[in-house]
C-alpha positions, 0 to 999 in steps of 0.5 A: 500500500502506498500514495503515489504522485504523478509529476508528469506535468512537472516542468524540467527547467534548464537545458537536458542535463550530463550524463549523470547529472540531475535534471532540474524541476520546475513548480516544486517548492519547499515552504513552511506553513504557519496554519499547518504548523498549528494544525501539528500543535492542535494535534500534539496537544490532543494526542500526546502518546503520538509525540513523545519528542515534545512531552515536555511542551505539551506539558507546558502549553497545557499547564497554563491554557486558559481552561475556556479555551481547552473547552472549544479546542474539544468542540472539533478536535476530530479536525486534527486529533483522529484526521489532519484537516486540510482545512490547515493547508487551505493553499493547497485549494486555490485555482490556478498554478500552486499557491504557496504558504505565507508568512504570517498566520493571519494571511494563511487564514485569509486564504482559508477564508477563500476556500469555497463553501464545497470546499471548506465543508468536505474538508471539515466532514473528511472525520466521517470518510464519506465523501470520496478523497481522491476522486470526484464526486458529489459533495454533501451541500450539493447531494442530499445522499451524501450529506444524509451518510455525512451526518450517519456517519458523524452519528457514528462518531459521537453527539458532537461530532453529529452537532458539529455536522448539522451546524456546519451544513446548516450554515458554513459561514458560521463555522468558518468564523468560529473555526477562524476565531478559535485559531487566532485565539489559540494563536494568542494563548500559546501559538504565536510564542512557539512559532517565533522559536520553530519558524527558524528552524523550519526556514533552515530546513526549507533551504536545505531542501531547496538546495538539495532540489537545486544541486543534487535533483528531485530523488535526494531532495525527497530522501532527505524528506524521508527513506519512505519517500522515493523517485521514480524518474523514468515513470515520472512517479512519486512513491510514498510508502504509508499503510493506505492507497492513494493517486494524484498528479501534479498537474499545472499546480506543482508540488509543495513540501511542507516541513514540521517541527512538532509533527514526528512520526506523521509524514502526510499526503494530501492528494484530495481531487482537484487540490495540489498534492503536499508532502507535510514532512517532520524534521528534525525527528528521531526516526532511525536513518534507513527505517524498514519499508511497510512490508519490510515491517509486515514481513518481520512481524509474520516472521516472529508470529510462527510458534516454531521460529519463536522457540527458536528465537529463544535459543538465538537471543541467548547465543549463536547456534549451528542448523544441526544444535537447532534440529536437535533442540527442537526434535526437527530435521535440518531441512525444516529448521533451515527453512525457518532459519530462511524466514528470519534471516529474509525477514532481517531478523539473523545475523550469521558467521561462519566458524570453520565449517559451521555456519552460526545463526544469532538473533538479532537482539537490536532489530526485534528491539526496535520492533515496537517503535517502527510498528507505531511509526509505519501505522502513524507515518 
């Protein structure tokens, strides 16, 4: 499973490069957001256990948040707690060739404010999964079937949710003054005081990015962003590895990256129809430097689940042991334990060495360790 961009109508800029060389991309930007950077911290705040980097900030923020406050962040925290609305990458829905990211909060939420009403509303109902993300189709102000499975859903979800969904249909631009008034109030009680810390360091990464992009080509630039994100040039195609499927292209509107300070482990995709896509990436994070693919992972987990190969585990987490002291331990033949061994040592859970004329097998200890922690980062990524 993955989300691919089709960059096809990217624009190759300069002359054809030398052999070897990178070409060069047009319409490819690398900005930080204010908006989405408040999203994050929305995010944090309700969803600690999701960022154990800033512990200590969601601690802080919380400790002297106006309790008033804290009471309307819950009136809609399915916005950025259980999905990342892309009501806070508004940029990415303008008409016409990509427009990017401001500098200010106050000029993001003006182009929020130009987001249709179709727009604003399937943004905000994307918690009830019941309009179609990637692909066109009926919108819940337009449809009356659509809208009656919105609030279905929203029932699903909890009373508040189904209030929210009535009043949201019922009068958009009700909502979006609240919504408005609600972000710059968080602006004022907490936000506007951690993004005059972090903008620094997102600007430095944005231009490390560029010039990643500029002199090295789009497959590193994307690299740096993260190892699950990669380049097919000749299919003029960008793989995201993530536990979900999904298509968009570029088209006339290019592709943004979009940095996070606070948003580790989370590398998101929007690829909504007709929106320009965005990869909002974290920098900054403590993930490992090469973590395994989503099926690297699977393969692993499928490789520890079988009852055999985790008694055999417990000898090779002890010590390193020949095929033939395996057969023995566990009254099997050597060609059954050889193709168990061949299950972990595929799945890149053995380390082997030879000693003589035998081959000594060994668990290794450090990568099932690490088991826990890139589970939670591929289903979070």
């Amino acid at each position: 499973m993955s989300v691919h961009i089709d960059i096809t109508g990217l624009r190759p800029t300069g002359a054809p490069p030398a052999r070897g060389e990178p070409r060069a991309w047009g319409n490819v930007a690398v900005v930080p957001s204010p908006l989405a950077e408040l999203g994050m911290a929305l995010h944090a705040l309700s969803e600690p256990g999701h960022h154990p980097g800033v512990q200590g900030w969601v601690t802080g923020v919380t400790a002297r948040l106006d309790p008033h406050l804290a009471d309307r962040m819950c009136e809609a925290d399915f916005l950025w707690r259980t999905t990342f609305s892309d009501l806070f990458l508004p940029y990415a829905g303008l008409p016409g060739p990509g427009t990017l990211p401001c500098a200010t909060l106050a000029e993001e939420l003006d182009l929020l404010d130009k987001l249709t009403d179709e727009q604003f509303v399937d943004a905000a109902l994307e918690f009830t999964c019941a309009v179609g993300y990637g692909s066109c189709g009926p919108t819940a102000l337009s449809d009356p079937e659509v809208r009656r499975r919105s609030l279905d859903l929203a029932a699903a979800r909890g009373p508040q949710q189904l209030r929210f969904g009535e009043r949201l249909l019922a009068d958009p631009p009700r909502i979006r003054a609240w919504l408005r008034q609600f972000l710059q109030d968080c602006d004022e009680a907490f936000f506007a005081e951690t993004w005059s810390r972090l903008r620094h360091q997102l600007a430095a990464d944005a231009r490390h990015k560029t010039d990643l992009l500029r002199h090295r080509g789009l497959a590193e630039a994307l690299a740096a962003v993260s190892p699950a994100v990669t380049l097919d040039e000749a299919a003029a195609d960008i793989k995201v590895d993530k536990l979900g499927d999904g298509r968009t292209a570029t088209g006339d509107k290019g592709l943004l990256l979009v940095p996070t300070s606070l948003g580790w482990p989370h590398l998101m995709v929007l690829y909504r129809y007709g929106w320009q896509p965005v990869l909002h990436y974290p920098v900054g994070s403590p993930e490992l430097a090469a973590p395994p693919t989503l099926e690297q992972l699977a393969l692993r987990m499928t490789a520890l689940s079988h009852p055999v190969r985790m008694r055999m585990c417990r000898y090779l987490a002890r010590s390193a042991y020949t095929t033939g002291e395996l057969a023995q331990a566990h009254g099997m033949t050597a060609p059954e334990i050889s193709r168990h061994l061949a299950v972990l040592k595929k799945a890149g859970l053995l380390t082997t060495r030879r000693r003589g004329r035998y081959v000594l097998h060994q668990l290794d200890v450090t990568a099932v360790a690490r088991l826990g922690s890139e589970f939670l980062e591929g289903i979070l990524r």
